[in-house]
Every structure is written in structure tokens, then in C-alpha cells.
N, C-alpha and C positions, 0 to 999 in steps of 0.2 A: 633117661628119666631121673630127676634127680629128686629126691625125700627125705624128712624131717633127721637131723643126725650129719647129714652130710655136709662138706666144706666146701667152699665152693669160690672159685677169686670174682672180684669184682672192686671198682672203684666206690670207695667205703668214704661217703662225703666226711669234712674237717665239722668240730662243731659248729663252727663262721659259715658253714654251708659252702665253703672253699672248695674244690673237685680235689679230692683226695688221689693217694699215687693206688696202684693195684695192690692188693691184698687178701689174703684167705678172711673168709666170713662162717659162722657156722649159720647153716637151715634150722630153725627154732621149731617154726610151726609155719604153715601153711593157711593163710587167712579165711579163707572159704575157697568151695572145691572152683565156682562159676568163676572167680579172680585169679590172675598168676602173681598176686603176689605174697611175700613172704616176712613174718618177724625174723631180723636176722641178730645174732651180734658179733659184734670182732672178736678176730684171731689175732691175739699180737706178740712177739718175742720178748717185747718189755716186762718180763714176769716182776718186776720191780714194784710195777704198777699196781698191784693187786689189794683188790680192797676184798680185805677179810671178810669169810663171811657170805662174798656175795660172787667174787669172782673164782673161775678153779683154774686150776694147771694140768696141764697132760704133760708129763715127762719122758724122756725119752724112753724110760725101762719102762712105762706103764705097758700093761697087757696090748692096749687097744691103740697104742703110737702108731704101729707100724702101719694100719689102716688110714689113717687118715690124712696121708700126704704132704703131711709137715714135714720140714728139714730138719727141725730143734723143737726142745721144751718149747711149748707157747703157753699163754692165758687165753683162758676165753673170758672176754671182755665181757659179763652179764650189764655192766654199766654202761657198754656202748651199745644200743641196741639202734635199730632202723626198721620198717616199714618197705620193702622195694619192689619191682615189678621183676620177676625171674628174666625177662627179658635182656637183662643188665650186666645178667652172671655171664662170665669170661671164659668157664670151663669147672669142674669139678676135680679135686683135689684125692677127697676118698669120704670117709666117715670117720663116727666116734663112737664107740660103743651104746646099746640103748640106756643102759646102768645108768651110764656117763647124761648121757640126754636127760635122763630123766632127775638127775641131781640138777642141772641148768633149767632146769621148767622147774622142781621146785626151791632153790634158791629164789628166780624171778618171782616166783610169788608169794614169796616169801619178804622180799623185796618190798614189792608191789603191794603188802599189805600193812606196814610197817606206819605206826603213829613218831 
């Protein structure tokens, strides 16, 4: 069973809607209990990318690394987010701390509210 915090691979479409290669995704939220599907956003190594502010980094020495199934530092892409059906996920990786979750829920709305 897999829930909100968790990483999870699946093929994470290109913005062109291009079929994207396999990838860790983190589990955001859960859209309604009656649907399987889920807000997700990328997990990606490009920590380069990071837009301040809105995107975070798990590093390797953080507390909550070892859980979550990454090989390296990654970003969580709060900028790349998706809509998908759980159906699509590949397998689950591990988790991120709830702390962690709960800075990516409010960065996005944070986000999401922004003039």
C-alpha cells in the first residue's frame, strides 16, 4: 500500500507530453479516497535546477535520506508536478520524512497562491 510521503518510480511524461524515461516521483496527496489517483511531483538529481523558494533538496546526510531510496542528493521538483492514476507506478522506492512532506505541501501552496 503505498501513501502520501512516499517515492515511488514511474514514467514521469516530458513537458511536450513526450513518454518520459523511469524515474522516482514523490506521493503529494491523494486526490479523493473513490479515485486512485495522485498529485505527484519529480524527484530529480539535477539539484542545479532548483528554483528557490519553491523547490527542496534531500541530501545525502539528511536524517530522513536513508528512507527514501534514492542513490544521491536529489530535488524535489515542487515545479514539476502531475495528476496520475497509481496504476502507472512501477514500484515504490521508500519515503520522506512527514517534517519533509509537510514543507512540500506548504511551499506548493505557497506557490499556488503567489500574485
Amino acid at each position: 500500500m503505498i501513501s502520501e510521503g512516499d517515492i515511488v518510480l514511474f514514467r514521469f511524461a516530458q513537458t511536450n507530453q513526450n513518454i518520459g524515461k523511469l524515474r522516482p516521483a514523490l506521493l503529494i496527496k491523494k486526490i479523493r479516497a473513490e479515485y486512485r489517483d495522485w498529485l505527484v511531483c519529480m524527484v530529480s538529481t539535477k539539484i542545479h535546477q532548483i528554483i528557490e523558494d519553491l523547490d527542496v533538496v534531500i541530501h545525502e546526510e539528511d536524517e530522513d535520506f536513508s528512507s527514501t531510496g534514492l542513490k544521491t542528493s536529489s530535488l524535489l521538483r515542487i515545479s514539476r508536478i502531475a495528476v496520475v492514476d497509481e496504476a502507472i507506478f512501477e514500484g515504490r522506492l521508500g519515503s520522506i520524512a512527514g517534517r519533509r512532506l509537510r514543507d512540500v505541501k506548504e511551499r506548493f501552496s505557497h506557490w499556488m497562491l503567489e500574485e
